[in-house]
N, C-alpha and C positions, 0 to 999 in steps of 0.2 A: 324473765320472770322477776327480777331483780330493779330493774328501773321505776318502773311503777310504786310499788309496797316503799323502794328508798326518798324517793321523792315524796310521799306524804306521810312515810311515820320516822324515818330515820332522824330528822329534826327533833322531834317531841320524845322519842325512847332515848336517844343521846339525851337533853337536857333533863330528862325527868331524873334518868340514871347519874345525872351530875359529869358527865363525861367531858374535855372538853374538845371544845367543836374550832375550826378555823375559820378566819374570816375572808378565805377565799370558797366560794359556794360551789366551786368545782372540786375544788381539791379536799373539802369538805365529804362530797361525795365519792369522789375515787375513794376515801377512806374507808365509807362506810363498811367496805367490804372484810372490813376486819372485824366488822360487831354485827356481823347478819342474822348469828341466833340471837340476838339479845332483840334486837328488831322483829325478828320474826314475831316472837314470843308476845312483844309490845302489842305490833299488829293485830295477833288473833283474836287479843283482848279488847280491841278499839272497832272492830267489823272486818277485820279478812278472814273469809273461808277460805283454806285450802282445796283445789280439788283436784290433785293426782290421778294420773292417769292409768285407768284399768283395764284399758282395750288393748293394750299392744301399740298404740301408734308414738309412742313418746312423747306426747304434747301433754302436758300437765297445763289448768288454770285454775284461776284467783277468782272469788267471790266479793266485791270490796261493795261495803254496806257504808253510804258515805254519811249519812245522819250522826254516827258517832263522832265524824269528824272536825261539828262543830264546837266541841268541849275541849280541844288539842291544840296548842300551841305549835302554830304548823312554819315552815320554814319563811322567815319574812319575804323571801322572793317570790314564793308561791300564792299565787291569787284568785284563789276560789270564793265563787257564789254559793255558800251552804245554806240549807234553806232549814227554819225552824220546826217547820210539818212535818213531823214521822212519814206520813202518807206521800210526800211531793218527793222526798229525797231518792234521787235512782244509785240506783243499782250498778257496776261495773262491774264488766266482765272481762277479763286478762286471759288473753289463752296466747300459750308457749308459739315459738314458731313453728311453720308448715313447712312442707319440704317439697318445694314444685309444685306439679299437680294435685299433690297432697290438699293442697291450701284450697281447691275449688268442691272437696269432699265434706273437708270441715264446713267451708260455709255455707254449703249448700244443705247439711244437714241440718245446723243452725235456724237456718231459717223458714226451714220447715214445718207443717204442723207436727203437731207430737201428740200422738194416742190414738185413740180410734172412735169410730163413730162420736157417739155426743161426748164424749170426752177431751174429743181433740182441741187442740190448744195451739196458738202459734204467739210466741214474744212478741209484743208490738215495741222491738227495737228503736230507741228512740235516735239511735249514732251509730257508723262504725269506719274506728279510728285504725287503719293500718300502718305498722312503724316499723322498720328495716332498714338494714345495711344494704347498699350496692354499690355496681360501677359506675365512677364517670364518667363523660368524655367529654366535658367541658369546661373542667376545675380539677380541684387539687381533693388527697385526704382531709376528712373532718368537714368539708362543706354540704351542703344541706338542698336535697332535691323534693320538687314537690309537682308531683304527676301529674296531667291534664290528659292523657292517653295513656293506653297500653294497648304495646302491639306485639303480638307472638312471632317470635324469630322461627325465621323461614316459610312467611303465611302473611295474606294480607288480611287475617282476623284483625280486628281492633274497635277497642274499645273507650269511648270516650269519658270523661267525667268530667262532674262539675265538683272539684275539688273547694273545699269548706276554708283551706289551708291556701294564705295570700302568702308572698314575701312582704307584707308589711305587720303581719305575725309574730316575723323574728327581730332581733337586734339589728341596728345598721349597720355592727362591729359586724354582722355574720356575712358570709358569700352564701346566695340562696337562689337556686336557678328553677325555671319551671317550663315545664315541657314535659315534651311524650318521653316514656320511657320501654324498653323494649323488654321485653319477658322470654327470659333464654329458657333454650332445654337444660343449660349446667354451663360450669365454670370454665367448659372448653373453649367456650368463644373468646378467644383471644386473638383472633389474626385483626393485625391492623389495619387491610387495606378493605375486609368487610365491616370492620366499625366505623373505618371513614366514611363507607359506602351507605352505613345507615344513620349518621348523623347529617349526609345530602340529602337521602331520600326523604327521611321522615322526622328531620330536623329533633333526633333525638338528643337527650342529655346524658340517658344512663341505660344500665342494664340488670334487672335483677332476675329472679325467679318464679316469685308469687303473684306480682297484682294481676299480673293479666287473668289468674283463675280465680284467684278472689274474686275479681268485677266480674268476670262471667257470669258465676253464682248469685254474686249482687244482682244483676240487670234479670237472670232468670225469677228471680222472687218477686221482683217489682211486675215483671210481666206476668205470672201466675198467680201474683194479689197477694204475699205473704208477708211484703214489705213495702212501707211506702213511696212511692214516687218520689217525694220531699223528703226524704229521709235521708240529714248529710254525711257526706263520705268523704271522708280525709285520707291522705295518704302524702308521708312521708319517709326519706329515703335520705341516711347520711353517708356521704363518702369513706367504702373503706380501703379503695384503690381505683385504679387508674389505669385501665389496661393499655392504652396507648401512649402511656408515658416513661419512658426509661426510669425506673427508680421508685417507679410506684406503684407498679403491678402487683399484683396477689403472692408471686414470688418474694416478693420484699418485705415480707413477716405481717405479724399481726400488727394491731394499730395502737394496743396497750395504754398508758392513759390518754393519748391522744382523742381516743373514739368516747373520753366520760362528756365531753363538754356536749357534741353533737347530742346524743345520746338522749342525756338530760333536759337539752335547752326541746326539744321535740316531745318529750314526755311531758313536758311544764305545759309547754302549747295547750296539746291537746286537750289536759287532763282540766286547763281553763276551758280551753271550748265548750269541753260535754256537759260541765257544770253552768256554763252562763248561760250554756241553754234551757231554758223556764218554760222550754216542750218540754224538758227530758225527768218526766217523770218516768217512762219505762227505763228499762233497763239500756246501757248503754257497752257496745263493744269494743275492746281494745286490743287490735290484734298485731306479735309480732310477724313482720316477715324476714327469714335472711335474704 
């Protein structure tokens, strides 16, 4: 809930408030985490709605109203398309992570109509941007995976995509692999000689939790008419371990500021994408997955 809001007010609430800022743009950000009410505060004033969550699932999201954005001196790495039309500018939606199967609940309700009879209403979603940690199994911590499949461990469900997200997206400085990724049941899967066995089979790269129920949900709305066919789908995945690699496995702690750069450099992406898109006057989605 933290990357998004930092990457387009943490620049402009720093300078407005006189603070001073560093001129490494990572280390800039790792910082920010020391001035997050001040920021928050910024944000609310600028178009972020809060909207915590009241159902019991612990996903809280962000309402970001991006029209005020063009009055704000936003971070010079960041390069957004804002548009001067009240009416053209979309809408972003941030919602916290899902938790497994959780993730195909959330957006299948999303995309759903909402109300009843002539009332009903369904978002004409213009984007939806998926962004997550996982395993790899074909690089190191902090490198940067970008899906073309998901496929459910233990099951030859899978699903395909036309991911919106190149590796010519990122930096040349980056490591940026793309391939299928597989969608575990949980963090059990760690035995080496079944992750060898699926980086043969299904020339995987990584392992996470969410996308494969994400896209399910995706692909059922496109076929029940709720969402567009055309409607692009991103999805991105930075390395936070390495389960077949001595020393980099999940056992060997968190990733600490290691994991600011991935992070960020994947929230800039995106956060360009939804905006240079001049469909995206609906509203547009940003979802995290662990």
């Amino acid at each position: 809930m933290h990357s998004v809001v930092n990457l387009i007010y943490g620049f402009p609430a720093l300078t407005t408030a006189g603070q001073p800022l560093s001129d490494n743009q990572y280390d800039f950000f790792h910082n920010l985490r020391h001035h997050q009410d001040a920021i928050e505060r910024f944000a609310i004033q600028h178009g972020l709605l809060k909207l915590p969550d009241r159902s019991g699932t612990h996903i809280d999201c962000q309402a970001i109203d991006t029209y005020p954005l063009r009055k704000l001196n936003l971070h010079p790495a960041l390069d957004l398309h804002l548009t001067e039309a009240e009416a053209e500018a979309p809408v972003i939606l941030v919602i916290d992570y899902a938790f497994g199967a959780q993730a195909f609940e959330i957006m299948e309700n999303l995309l759903e109509p909402t109300g009843n009879g002539t009332d009903a209403f369904t978002f004409d979603f213009s984007s939806i941007s998926i962004m997550g940690k996982a395993g790899i199994l074909a690089g190191d911590k902090g490198d940067i995976m970008l899906a073309t499949a998901h496929v459910f461990e233990g099951s030859s469900d899978n699903y395909r995509i036309n991911n919106d997200l190149r590796p010519s997206d990122f930096p040349d400085t980056e490591k940026v692999f793309q391939g299928p990724m597989v969608t575990v049941l949980g963090t059990s899967l760690q035995n080496r000689d079944m992750l060898i066995k699926l980086q043969s089979d299904w020339k995987t790269i990584g392992l996470e939790m969410e996308g494969g129920h994400f896209q399910r949900a995706i692909s059922a709305a496109i076929i029940k008419g709720n969402a567009r066919e055309d409607m692009p789908v991103r999805y991105a995945y930075y390395a936070s371990d390495n389960p077949i690699k001595t020393g980099s496995t999940l056992a060997a702690g968190a990733m600490g500021k290691e994991g600011v750069k991935p992070t960020y450099l994947i929230t800039k992406v995106i956060l360009e994408k939804i905006l240079m898109d001049r469909r995206a006057t609906p509203p547009s989605v940003c979802e995290s997955a662990a």
